[in-house]
C-alpha positions in Angstrom: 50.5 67.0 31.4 53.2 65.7 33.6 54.4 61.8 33.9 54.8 60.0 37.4 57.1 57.7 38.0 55.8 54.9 39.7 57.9 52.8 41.9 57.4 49.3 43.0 57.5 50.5 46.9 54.0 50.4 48.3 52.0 48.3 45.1 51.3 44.8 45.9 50.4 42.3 43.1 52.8 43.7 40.6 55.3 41.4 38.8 58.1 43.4 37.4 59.6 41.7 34.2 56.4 39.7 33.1 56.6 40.6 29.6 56.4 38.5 26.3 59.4 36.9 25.9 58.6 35.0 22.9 57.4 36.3 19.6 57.9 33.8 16.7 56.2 33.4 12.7 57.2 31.3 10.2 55.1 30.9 6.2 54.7 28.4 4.2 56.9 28.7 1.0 55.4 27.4 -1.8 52.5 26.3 -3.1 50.6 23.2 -3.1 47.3 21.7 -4.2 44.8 19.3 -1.8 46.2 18.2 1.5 45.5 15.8 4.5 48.6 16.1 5.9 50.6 18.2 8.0 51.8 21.3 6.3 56.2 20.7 6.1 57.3 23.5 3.5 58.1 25.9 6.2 60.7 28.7 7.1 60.9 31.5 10.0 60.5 35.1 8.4 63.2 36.6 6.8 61.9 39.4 4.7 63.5 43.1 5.6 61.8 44.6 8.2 60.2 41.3 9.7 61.3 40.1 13.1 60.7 38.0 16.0 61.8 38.0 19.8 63.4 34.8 21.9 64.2 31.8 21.5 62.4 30.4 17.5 60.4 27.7 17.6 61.7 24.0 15.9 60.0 22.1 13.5 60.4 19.2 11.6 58.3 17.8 9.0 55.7 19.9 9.9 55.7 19.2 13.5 56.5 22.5 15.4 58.4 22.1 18.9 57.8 24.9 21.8 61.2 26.3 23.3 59.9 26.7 26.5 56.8 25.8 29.1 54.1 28.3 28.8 50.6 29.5 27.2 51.3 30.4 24.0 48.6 32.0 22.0 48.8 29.9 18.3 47.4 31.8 15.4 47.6 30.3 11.6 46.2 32.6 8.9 45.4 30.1 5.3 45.5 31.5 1.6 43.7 29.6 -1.1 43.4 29.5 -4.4 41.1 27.9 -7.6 39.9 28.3 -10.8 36.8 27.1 -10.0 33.7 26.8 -6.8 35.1 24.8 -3.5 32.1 24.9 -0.8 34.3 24.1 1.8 38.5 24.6 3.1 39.5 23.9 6.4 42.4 25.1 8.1 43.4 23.5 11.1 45.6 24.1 14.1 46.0 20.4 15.5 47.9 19.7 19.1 49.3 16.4 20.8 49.8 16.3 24.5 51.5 13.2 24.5 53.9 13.3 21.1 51.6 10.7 19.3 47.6 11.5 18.8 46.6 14.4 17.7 43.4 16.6 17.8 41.9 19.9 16.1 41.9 22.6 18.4 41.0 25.4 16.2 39.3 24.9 12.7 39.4 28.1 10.4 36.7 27.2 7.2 36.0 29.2 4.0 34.4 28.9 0.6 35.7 29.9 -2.9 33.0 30.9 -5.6 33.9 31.2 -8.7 34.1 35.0 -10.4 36.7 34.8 -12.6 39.6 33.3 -13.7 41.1 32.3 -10.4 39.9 33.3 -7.2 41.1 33.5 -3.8 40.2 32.9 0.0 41.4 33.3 3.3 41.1 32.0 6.7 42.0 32.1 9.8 42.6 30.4 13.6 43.7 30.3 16.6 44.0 29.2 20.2 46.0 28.9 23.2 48.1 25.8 24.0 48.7 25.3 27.4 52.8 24.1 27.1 53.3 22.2 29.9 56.1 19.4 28.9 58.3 20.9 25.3 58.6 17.0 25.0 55.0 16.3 24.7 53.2 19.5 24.0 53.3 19.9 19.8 51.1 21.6 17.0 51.2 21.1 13.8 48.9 22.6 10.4 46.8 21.0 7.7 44.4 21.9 5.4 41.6 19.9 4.8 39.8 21.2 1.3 36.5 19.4 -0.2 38.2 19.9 -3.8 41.4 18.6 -4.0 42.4 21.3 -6.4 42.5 24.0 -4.2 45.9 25.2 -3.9 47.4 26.5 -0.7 49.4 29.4 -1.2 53.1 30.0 -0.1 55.6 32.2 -0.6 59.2 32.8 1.0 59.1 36.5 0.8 55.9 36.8 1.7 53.5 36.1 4.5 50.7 34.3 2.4 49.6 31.2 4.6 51.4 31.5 8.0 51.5 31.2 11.4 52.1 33.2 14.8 53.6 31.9 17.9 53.7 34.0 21.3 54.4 33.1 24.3 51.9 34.9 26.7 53.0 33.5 30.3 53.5 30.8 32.8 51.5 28.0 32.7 
């Protein structure tokens, strides 16, 4: 079978150049039991073989900053863990619009039952944030477990609990 080449002479509606510009992830590198608060143990993969495209995302004390305008497509993937039952663990992708109140925009929930020694769990969210001011516009992460033993895994070679930031567009 033989390829065309298709030039932009003659095709309307056609952006040239409208790719992702903006592939980011970073993990969470340790472990920690219970949490209400904003996830802050946080670095941008490193491992061989792992890679990202653009300009990274900031963060600071858990607060993740945008590089540029845009809808981004937010995905946070949560592993648990307990020697025990927990009937419900929330993971939570939560967004301000104006750098002070925040609200759940995505809220991943599982269960742990206990079957042996320690069992494990894993959940996961996501949304799109609409980026319109890098000033504003910020996301953060918590987990919100019913038994305050449950420990959130982390790992810094690993992507255990972690999250995904692209950059689909123009807003």
């Amino acid at each position: 079978m033989a390829l065309t080449q298709i030039t932009g002479s003659g095709i309307s509606g056609v952006t040239v150049g409208n790719f992702i510009t903006m592939a980011d992830q970073w993990r969470k590198t340790g472990d920690t039991s219970g949490t209400l608060e904003p996830i802050t143990d946080l670095e941008r993969v490193d491992t061989t073989g792992q890679g990202t495209i653009g300009t990274a995302m900031s963060v600071s004390s858990g607060i993740f900053t945008f590089p540029a305008t845009g809808i981004y497509l937010v995905r946070a993937t949560f592993n648990h863990a307990l020697g025990g039952d927990s009937r419900y663990i929330f993971g939570q992708i939560q967004v301000t619009t104006n750098n002070s109140s925040y609200a759940i925009l995505a809220d991943g929930g599982t269960s742990i039952h206990q079957s042996s020694s320690t069992n494990y769990a894993q959940s996961t969210s996501e949304t799109f944030v609409d980026v319109t001011d890098t000033s504003n516009v910020k996301v953060r992460f918590v987990v919100a477990p019913i038994n305050s033993s449950v420990t959130t895994r982390g790992l810094s070679t690993q992507n255990y609990t972690h999250f995904t930031f692209i950059r689909l567009g123009d807003t």
